[in-house]
N, C-alpha and C positions, 0 to 999 in steps of 0.2 A: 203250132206248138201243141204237141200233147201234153196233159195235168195226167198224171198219177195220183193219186187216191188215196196214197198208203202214208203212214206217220213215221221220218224221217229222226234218226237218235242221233241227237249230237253225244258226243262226249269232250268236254271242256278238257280231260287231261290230255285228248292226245291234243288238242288245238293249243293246248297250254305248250306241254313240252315240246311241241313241233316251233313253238315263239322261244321256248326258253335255248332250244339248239342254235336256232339263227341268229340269235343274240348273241351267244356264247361266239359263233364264228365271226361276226363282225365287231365284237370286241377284239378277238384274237389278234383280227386284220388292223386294226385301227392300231393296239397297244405295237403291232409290228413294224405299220408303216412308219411309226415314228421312233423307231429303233429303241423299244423296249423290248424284256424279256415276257412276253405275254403272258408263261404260266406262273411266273413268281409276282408279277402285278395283280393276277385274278386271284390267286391263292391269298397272298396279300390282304385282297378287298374281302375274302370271303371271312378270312380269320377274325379280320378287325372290323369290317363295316365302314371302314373310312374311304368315301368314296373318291380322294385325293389318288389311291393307288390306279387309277384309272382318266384317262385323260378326257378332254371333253372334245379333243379330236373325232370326227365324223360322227358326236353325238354319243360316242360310246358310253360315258359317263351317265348318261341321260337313258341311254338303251338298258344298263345292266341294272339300275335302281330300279326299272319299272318290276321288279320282279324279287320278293323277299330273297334274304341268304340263302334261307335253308330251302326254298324250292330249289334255287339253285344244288346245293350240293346233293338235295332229293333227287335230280334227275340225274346229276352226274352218277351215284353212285348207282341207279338201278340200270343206267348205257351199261356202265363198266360190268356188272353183274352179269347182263343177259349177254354182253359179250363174251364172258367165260363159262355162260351156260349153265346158269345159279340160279337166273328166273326165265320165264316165257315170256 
């Protein structure tokens, strides 16, 4: 095995928001499987913080707290942005 020598840059937001997306999809899936309307249950939890709008189905409940509101709606709103071509 060859070492490289060189100093390697993490950067915590893309390892953050690449956590906060997977999350977001297996919430999705969880609040689906169990015949909920996903986007009115996660909007729900975002508005209020009550993490009752969320089940504890496959953990989801436990997956979507590990992670403040407002990061949440942080990532959501800059997906939506660079997908209309707002930011890079």
């Amino acid at each position: 095995m060859e070492f490289i020598d060189e100093t390697m840059l993490f950067n915590k937001d893309d390892f953050s928001n690449h956590n906060i997306h997977n999350m977001l999809l297996e919430v999705f899936d969880a609040l689906s499987e169990k015949g909920y309307h996903p986007i009115n249950q996660i909007v729900g939890y975002l508005m209020s913080g009550d993490p009752a709008y969320i089940p504890r189905h496959n953990e989801a409940r436990n997956r979507i707290r590990q992670f403040d509101r407002d990061e949440i709606l942080e990532e959501l709103l800059i997906t939506y942005l660079k997908k209309y071509g707002r930011m890079n």
